[in-house]
C-alpha positions in Angstrom: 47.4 64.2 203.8 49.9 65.7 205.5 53.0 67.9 202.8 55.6 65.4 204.4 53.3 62.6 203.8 52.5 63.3 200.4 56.4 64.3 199.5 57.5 61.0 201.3 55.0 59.0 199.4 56.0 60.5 196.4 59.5 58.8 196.5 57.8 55.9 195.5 55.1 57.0 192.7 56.6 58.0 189.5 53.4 58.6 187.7 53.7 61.3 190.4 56.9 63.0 190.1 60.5 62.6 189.4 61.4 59.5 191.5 63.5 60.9 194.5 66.6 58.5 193.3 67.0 60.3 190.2 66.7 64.0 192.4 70.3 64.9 192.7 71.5 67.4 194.6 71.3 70.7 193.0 73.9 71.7 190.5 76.7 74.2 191.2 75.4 76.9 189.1 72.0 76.4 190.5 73.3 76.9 193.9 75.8 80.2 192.6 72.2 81.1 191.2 70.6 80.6 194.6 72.9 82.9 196.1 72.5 85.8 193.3 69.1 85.8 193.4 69.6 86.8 197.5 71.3 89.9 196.3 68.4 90.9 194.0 65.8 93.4 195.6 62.9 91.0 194.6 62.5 89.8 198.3 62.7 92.8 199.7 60.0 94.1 197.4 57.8 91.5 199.3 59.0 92.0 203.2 56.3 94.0 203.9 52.9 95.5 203.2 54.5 98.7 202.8 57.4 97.5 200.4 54.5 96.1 197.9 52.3 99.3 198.0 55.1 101.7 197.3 56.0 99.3 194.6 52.7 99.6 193.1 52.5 103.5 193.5 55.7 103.4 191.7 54.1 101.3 188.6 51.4 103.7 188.7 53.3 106.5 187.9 55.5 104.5 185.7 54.2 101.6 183.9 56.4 99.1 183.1 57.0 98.1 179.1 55.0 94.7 177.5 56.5 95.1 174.5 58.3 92.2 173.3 62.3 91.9 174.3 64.5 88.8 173.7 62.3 86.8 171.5 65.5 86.6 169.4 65.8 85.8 165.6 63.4 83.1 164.1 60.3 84.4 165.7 57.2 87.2 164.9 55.1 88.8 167.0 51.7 90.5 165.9 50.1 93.2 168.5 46.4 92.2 168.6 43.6 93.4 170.8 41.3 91.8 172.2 38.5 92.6 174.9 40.7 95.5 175.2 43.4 93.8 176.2 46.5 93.7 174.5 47.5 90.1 172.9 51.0 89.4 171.4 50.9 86.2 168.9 54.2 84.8 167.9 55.4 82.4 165.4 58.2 80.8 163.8 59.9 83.3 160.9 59.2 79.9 158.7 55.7 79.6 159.0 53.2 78.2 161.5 51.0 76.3 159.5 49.7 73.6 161.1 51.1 74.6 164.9 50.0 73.9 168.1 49.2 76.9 170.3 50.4 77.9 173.7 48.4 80.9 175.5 51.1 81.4 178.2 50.1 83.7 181.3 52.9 85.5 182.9 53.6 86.0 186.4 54.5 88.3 188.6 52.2 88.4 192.0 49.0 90.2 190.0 51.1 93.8 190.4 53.9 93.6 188.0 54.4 93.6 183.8 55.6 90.7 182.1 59.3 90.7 181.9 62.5 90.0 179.5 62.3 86.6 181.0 59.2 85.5 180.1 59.4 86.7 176.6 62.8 84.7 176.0 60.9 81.8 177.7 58.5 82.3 175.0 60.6 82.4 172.3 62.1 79.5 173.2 58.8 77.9 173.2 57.6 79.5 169.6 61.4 78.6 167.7 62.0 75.0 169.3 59.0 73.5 169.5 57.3 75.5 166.7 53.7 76.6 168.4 52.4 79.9 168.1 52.1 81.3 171.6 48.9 83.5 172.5 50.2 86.1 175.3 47.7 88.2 176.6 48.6 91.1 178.4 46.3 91.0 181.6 45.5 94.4 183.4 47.2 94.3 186.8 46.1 94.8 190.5 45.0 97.0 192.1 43.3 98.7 188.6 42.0 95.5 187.8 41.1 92.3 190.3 40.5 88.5 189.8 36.7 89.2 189.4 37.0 90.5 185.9 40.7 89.2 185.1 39.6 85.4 185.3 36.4 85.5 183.0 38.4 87.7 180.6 41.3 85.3 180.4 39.1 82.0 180.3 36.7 84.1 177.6 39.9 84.6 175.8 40.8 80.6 176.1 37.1 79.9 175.1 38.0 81.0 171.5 41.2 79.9 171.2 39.9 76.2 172.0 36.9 76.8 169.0 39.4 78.2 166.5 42.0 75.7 167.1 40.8 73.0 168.5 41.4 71.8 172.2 43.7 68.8 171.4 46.2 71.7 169.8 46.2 74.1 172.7 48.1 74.0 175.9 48.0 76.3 178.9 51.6 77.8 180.5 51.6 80.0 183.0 54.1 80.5 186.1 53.5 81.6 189.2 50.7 84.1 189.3 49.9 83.0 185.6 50.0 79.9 186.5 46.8 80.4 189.1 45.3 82.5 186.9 46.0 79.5 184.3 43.8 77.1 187.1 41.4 79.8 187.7 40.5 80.1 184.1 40.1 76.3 183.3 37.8 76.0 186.5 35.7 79.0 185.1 35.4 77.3 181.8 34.5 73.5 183.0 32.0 75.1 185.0 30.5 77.1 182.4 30.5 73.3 180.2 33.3 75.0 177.7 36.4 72.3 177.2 39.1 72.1 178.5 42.6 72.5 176.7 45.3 69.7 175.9 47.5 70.0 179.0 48.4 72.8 181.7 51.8 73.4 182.4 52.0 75.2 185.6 55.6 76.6 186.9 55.8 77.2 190.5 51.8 78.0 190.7 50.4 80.7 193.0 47.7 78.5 193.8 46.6 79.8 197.8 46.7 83.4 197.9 46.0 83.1 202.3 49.9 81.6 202.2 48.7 80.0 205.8 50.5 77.2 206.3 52.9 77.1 209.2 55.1 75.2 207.4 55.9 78.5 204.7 57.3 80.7 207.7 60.1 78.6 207.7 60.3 77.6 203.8 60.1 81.4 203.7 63.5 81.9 205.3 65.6 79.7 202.6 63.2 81.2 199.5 65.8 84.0 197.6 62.9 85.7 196.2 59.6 85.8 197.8 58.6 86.6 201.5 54.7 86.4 202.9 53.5 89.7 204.1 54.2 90.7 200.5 52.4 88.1 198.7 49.7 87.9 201.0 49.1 92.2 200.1 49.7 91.4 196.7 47.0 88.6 196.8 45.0 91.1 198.6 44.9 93.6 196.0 44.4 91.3 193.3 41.4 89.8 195.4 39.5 93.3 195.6 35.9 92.8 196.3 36.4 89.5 196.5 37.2 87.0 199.7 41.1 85.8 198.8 40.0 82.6 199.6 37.3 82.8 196.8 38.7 80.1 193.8 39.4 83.2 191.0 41.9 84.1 193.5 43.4 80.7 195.5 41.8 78.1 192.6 43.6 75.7 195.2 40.0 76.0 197.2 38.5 75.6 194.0 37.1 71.8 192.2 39.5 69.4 190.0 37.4 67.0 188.5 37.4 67.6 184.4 40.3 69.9 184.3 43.0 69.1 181.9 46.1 67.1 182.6 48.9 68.7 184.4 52.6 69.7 184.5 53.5 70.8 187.6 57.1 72.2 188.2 58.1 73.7 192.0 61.4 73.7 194.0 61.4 73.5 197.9 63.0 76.7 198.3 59.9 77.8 197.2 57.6 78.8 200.3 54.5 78.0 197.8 55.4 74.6 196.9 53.4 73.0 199.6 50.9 74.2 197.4 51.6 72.8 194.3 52.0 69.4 196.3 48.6 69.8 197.4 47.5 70.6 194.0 48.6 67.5 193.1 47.0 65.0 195.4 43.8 66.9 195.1 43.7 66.8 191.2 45.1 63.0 191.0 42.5 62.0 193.6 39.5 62.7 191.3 41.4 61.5 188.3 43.0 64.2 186.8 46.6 62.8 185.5 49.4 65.2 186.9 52.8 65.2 186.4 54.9 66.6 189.7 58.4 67.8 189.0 59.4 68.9 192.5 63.0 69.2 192.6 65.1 69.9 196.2 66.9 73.5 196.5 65.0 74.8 193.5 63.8 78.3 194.0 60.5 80.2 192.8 60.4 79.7 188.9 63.2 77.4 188.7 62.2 76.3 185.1 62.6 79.2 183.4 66.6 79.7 185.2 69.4 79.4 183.4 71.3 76.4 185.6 70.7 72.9 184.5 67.8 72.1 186.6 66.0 74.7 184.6 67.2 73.6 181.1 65.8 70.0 181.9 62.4 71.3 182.6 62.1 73.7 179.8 62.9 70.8 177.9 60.2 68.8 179.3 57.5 71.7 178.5 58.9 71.9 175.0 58.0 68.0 174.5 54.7 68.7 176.3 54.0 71.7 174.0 55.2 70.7 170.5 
């Protein structure tokens, strides 16, 4: 089906997505947001192949920080490792007994650190809904690819599922994280390990190849991404590997058995075809998804600060809790 099928069919389906009659035109601060984002250098760190390798010489030579910044009051975080890999838990300053867990996966195209962002996004989740978020703290391409980054991450699900128990764990990652999210539950149903509670995927990197003619010109209204840098940055990530192989665009990889989805994407985002795709493939072999796909919404939308981002926050906190 073709994405202007599947969006126009969508109107009409609201186990699908937000029913286009309550999808108002996007708020003023989202569209003041829209603008600011243009003046950021994020798209310009993805205009070319070049832009993205001097970027990653750069992070080379000076790694960015993961260490925790704007958690804000109300929530802990422990330094763990695991696997060798640095894990941040957090919790409410009250106590987590009896919590549900959230391993969230940041994004960040595979190349960069997680951010302020995610870590207020986090603490969000950890003080309002009170769960206890697992963060692992991924190596990044090119110094590691998806073939050992995807086992490692659904090994690190594995025993998060045992300890807690799989209806108490849910999966959030955006963008990158997010397909490294899909990536990891497809590695685990194949291997006959459960699945968790939910995924709640944000703007999901889910087609590394970004091939679609309809993305060159989605491309042209997206603030903050561009293709020849995403495709390089996919291309790094992919190392030995074909970037068509599922660890890298999970898109190409099976549905059936995964756990029920959250999908949030904006059409100013040149992946979103993706995530609509996602979405019919996963609800045609009976996998329950939830498609938030809101007009003029940029990369990441939910994790903004307009209103169109507060609403879906709020919908992952109830999904979460």
């Amino acid at each position: 089906m073709s994405v202007a099928r599947l969006v126009s069919a969508m109107q009409f389906c609201p186990s699908f997505c937000v029913p286009r009659s309550r999808d108002p035109a996007p708020s003023l601060q989202s569209r003041a947001f829209n603008l600011l984002l243009r003046q950021l250098p994020y798209k310009q760190q993805l205009a070319s192949v070049e832009a993205v390798q001097a970027h990653v010489q750069k992070l080379a030579l000076q790694p960015a920080s993961f260490e925790p910044i704007g958690l804000r009051r109300g929530v802990e975080a422990i330094l763990t490792r695991m696997g060798g890999w640095p894990v941040y838990y957090t919790a409410p300053s009250s106590g987590h007994e009896g919590c549900n867990y959230v391993m969230f996966l940041h994004g960040g195209g595979y190349i960069n650190e997680i951010r302020p962002a995610h870590w207020r996004f986090i603490g969000e989740m950890t003080r309002r809904a009170r769960v206890s978020c697992v963060v692992p703290i991924y190596p990044l391409a090119p110094r590691a690819t998806a073939k050992d980054v995807v086992p490692r991450t659904a090994e690190l699900l594995r025993m998060l599922l045992e300890d807690a128990g799989a209806a108490k764990v849910t999966v959030v990652g955006n963008s990158a994280g997010a397909g490294l999210a899909l990536a990891a539950c497809q590695w685990l149903r194949d291997r006959g390990h459960r699945q968790p509670a939910r995924l709640v995927l944000i703007s999901p990197a889910a087609d590394a190849s970004v091939s679609r003619p309809e993305q060159i010109e989605i491309a042209s209204r997206d603030p903050i991404q561009d293709i020849p840098g995403i495709v390089e940055a996919g291309r790094l990530y992919a190392g030995e590997l074909d970037v068509g192989h599922p660890f890298v665009s999970p898109l190409n990889g099976a549905f059936r058995f995964l756990a029920p989805m959250t999908i949030f994407s904006g059409t100013r985002d040149l992946l979103y075809p993706d995530s609509v795709d996602l979405a019919e493939r996963a609800r045609a072999v009976g996998v329950p998804v939830e498609l938030h796909l809101l007009r003029d919404q940029p990369h990441n939308y939910a994790l903004m600060p307009t209103p169109e981002g507060r609403r879906a926050r709020a919908i992952i906190l109830r999904a979460v809790a």
